[in-house]
ZAMARGU-4260 file (C-alpha; in steps of 0.2 Angstrom, whole numbers, plus 5000, padded with zeros to 4 digits):
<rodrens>
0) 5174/5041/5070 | 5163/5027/5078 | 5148/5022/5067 | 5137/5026/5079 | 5141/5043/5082
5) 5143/5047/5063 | 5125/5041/5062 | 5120/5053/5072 | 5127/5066/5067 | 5123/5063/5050
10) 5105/5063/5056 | 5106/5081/5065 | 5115/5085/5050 | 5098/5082/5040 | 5085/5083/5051
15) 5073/5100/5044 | 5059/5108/5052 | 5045/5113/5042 | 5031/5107/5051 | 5018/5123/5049
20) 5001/5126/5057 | 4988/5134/5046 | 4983/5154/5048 | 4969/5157/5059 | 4959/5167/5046
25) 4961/5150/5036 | 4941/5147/5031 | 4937/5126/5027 | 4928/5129/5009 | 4922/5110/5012
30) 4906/5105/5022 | 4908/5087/5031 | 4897/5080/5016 | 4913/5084/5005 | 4902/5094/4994
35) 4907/5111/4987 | 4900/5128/4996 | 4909/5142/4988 | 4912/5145/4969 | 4927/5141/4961
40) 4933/5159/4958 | 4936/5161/4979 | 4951/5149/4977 | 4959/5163/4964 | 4962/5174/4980
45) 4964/5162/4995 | 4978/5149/4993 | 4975/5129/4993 | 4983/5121/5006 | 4991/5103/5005
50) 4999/5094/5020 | 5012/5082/5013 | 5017/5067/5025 | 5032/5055/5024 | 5032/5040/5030
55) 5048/5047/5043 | 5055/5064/5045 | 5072/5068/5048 | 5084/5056/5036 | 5090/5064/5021
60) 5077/5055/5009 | 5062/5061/5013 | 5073/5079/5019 | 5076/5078/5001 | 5057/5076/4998
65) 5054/5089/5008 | 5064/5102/4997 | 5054/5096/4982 | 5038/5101/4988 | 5043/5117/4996
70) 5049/5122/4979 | 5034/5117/4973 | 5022/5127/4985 | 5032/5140/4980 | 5032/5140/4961
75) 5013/5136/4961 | 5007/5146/4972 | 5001/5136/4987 | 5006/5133/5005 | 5012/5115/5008
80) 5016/5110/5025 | 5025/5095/5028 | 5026/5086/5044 | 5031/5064/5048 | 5031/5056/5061
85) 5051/5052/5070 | 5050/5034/5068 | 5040/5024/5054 | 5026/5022/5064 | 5010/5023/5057
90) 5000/5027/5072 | 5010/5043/5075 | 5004/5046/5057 | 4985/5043/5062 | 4988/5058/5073
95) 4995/5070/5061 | 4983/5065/5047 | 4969/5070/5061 | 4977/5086/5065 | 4977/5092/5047
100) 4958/5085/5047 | 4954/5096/5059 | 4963/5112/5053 | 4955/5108/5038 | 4969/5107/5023
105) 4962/5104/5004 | 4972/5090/5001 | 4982/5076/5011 | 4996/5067/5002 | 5005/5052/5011
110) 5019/5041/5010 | 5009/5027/5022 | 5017/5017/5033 | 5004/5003/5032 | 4992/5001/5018
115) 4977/4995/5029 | 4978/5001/5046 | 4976/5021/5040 | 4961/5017/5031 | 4948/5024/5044
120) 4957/5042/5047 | 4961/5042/5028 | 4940/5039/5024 | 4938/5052/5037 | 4946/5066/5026
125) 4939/5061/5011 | 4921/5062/5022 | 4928/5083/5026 | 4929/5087/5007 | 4949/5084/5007
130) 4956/5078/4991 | 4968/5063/4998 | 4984/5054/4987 | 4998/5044/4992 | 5016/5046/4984
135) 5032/5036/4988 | 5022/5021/4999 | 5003/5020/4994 | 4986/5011/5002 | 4974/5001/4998
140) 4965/5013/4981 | 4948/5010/4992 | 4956/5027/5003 | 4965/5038/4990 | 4963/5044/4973
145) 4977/5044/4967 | 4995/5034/4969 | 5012/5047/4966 | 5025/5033/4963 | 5043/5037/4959
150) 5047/5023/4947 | 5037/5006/4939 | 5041/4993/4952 | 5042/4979/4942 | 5055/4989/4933
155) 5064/4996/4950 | 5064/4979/4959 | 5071/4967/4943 | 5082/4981/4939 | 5091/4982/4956
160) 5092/4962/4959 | 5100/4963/4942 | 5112/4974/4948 | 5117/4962/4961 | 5119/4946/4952
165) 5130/4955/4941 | 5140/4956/4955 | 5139/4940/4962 | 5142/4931/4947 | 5124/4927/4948
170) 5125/4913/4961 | 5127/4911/4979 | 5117/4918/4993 | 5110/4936/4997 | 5099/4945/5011
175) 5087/4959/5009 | 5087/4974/5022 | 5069/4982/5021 | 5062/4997/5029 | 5045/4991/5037
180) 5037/4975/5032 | 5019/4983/5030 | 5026/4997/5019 | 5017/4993/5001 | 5028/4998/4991
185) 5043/4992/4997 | 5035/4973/4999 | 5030/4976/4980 | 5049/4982/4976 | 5055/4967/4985
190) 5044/4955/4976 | 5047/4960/4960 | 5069/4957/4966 | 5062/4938/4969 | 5054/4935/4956
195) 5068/4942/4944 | 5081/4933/4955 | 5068/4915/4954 | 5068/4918/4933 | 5083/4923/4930
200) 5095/4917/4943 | 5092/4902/4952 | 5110/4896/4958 | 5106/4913/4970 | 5097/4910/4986
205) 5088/4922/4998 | 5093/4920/5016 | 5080/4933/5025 | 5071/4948/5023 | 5078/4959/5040
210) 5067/4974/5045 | 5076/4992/5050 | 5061/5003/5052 | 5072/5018/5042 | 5085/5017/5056
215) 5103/5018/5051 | 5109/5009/5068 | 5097/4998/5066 | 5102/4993/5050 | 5122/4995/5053
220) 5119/4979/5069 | 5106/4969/5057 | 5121/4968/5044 | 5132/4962/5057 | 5120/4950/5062
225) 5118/4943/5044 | 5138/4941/5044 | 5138/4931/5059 | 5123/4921/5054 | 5128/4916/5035
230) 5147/4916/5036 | 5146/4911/5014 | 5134/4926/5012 | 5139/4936/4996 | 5127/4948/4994
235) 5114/4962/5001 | 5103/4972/4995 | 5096/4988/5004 | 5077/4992/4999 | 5077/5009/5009
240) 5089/5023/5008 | 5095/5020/5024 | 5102/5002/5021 | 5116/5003/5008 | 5127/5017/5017
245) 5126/5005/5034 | 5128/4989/5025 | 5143/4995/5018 | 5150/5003/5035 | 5147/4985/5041
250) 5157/4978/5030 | 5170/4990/5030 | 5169/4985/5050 | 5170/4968/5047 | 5186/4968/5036
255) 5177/4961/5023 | 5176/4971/5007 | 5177/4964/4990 | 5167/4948/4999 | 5152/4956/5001
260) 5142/4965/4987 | 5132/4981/4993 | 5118/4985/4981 | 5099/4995/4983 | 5092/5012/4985
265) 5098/5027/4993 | 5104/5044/4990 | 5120/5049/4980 | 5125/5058/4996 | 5122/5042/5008
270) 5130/5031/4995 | 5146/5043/4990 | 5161/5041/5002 | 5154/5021/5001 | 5156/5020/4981
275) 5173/5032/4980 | 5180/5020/4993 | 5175/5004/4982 | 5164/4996/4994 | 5149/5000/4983
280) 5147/4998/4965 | 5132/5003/4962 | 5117/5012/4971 | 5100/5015/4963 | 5087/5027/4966
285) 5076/5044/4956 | 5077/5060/4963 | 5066/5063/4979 | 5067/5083/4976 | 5059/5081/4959
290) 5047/5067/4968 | 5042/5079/4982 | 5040/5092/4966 | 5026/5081/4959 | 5017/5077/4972
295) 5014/5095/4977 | 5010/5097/4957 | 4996/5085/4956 | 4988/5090/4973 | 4985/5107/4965
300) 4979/5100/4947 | 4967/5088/4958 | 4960/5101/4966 | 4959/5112/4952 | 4947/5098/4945
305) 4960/5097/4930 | 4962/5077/4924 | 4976/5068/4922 | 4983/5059/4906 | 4996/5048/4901
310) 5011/5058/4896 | 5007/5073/4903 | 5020/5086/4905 | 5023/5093/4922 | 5035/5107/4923
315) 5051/5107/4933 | 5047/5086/4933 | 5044/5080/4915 | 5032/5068/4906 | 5024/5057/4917
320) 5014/5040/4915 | 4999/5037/4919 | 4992/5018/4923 | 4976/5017/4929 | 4975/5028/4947
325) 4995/5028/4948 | 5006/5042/4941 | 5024/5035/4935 | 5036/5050/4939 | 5052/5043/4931
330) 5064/5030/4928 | 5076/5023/4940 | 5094/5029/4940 | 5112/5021/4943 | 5126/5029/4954
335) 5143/5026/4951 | 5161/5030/4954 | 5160/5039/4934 | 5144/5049/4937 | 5141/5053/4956
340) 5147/5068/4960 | 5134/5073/4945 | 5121/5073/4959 | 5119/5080/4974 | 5105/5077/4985
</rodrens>
């Protein structure tokens, strides 16, 4: 089957809805002020509402994500509504951060697609009473109150550029394919891979850093690109999910298996027929079900006025870290041809 075509399936495979709108009896419990007006015990009988936003709907990921927080909605008793943008776009974001403003949700937690340029519509909420947080890709603190990050990412991003040396024999030269440049977290993943990569391997050498936006075609023709333009070119690394399974199609395009090392973050079910078949070794990620999990966890103790500690317990997630205003959910883990069909999402 064509790449193209496989991509796209893959995507109406995934693609969910469970974009909601709020009941029309809904009352806002928050004057613009962001002070208080009923007591405490109103909330026993009328739900919390929390809008979870990723930074793209539609690829298995955040679908994954998604899942997680349904759960959790669920299990603790709240209604969640998750809604993204279809591209990484963080203007389309503005606008659905602004609806849920003005249906007047008790909490907003984002995956942001820029850490700046949300700033005024994110200060907005928090002007309306609404509790906001960031999970998976954060701001600037100033306009949350919390970070929900899956992993440390000086852990993640020396981990994963070890992972590829390995395979290189810890020289020659390697490219990066990104999601979106202004994505925080992904920048900080990636400088913590270059810094590891400067310490500890210096016969490597980074090439570029290529940007896909979360699109798997995109991706699958800037890997082909890379090939052409850097004929010695032994290595790539994906930072989003989206980039491993399309490097690796690339390459099995190419003829060129065994010459090029594939190694980042995706899902086990992205990175499975690609590791069975041997053109990956290795793919790296957490689970974004227990992610989406937590996130619809702490938006509940937040606006329960509960505080949050290092080495809390979090059912259905587990202990998590606390450093300063970002929650640690879990440590990084390794698919391979041994342990992969151990995971499915």
């Amino acid at each position: 089957m064509p790449y193209k075509i496989m991509i796209i399936l893959s995507l109406l495979f995934f693609v969910s809805g469970c974009n909601g709108s709020l009941k029309q009896n809904y009352e806002v419990i928050y004057k613009s002020e962001g002070k208080q007006t009923e007591q405490s015990d109103k909330k026993e009988t009328e739900k919390y509402t929390i809008a979870v936003i990723p930074k793209v709907s539609g690829i298995p990921y955040f679908n994954a994500v998604e899942a997680g927080a349904m759960e959790a909605g669920e299990d603790l008793n709240v209604h969640v509504f998750y809604s993204g943008p279809l591209i990484a776009d963080w203007k389309q974001q503005e606008k659905i951060i602004a609806d849920y403003i003005e249906q007047g949700v008790d909490a907003i937690a984002l995956s942001a697609n820029d850490p700046e340029k949300l700033g005024n519509v994110l200060k907005q909420a928090k002007a309306k009473g609404i509790k906001v947080f960031t999970w998976d890709s954060d701001t600037n603190p100033l306009y949350r109150q919390y970070f929900v990050n899956s992993v440390d990412p000086e852990i993640l991003g020396r981990h994963v550029m070890d992972t590829l040396s390995l395979r290189m024999n810890e020289k020659g030269e390697y490219a990066i394919i990104t999601g979106t440049d202004n994505a925080a977290t992904l920048k900080e993943w990636i400088k913590w891979m270059i810094i590891q990569q400067k310490e500890n391997y210096p016969n490597m050498k980074l090439l570029e850093i290529a940007e896909s936006n979360d699109d798997p075609q995109k991706a699958y023709m800037i890997t082909k690109k890379i090939m052409k333009k850097y004929p010695n070119i032994k290595g790539i690394i994906g930072s989003s999910s989206v980039g491993p399974p399309a490097a690796a199609q690339a390459i099995i395009d190419a003829k060129k298996v065994g010459e090029i090392y594939v190694v980042g973050l995706s899902s086990p079910n992205l990175l499975r027929s690609y590791i069975q078949n041997g053109t990956i070794e290795v793919g790296t990620l957490w689970s974004p079900k227990k992610l989406g999990y937590l996130t619809v966890a702490i938006a509940k103790e937040i606006l329960l006025g509960n505080k949050l500690s290092d080495n809390m317990s979090i059912s259905n997630v587990g202990v998590i870290r606390l450093k300063g205003d970002s929650i640690i959910m879990d440590q990084p883990i390794d698919f391979t041809k041994e342990n992969i069909n151990q995971y499915d999402f």
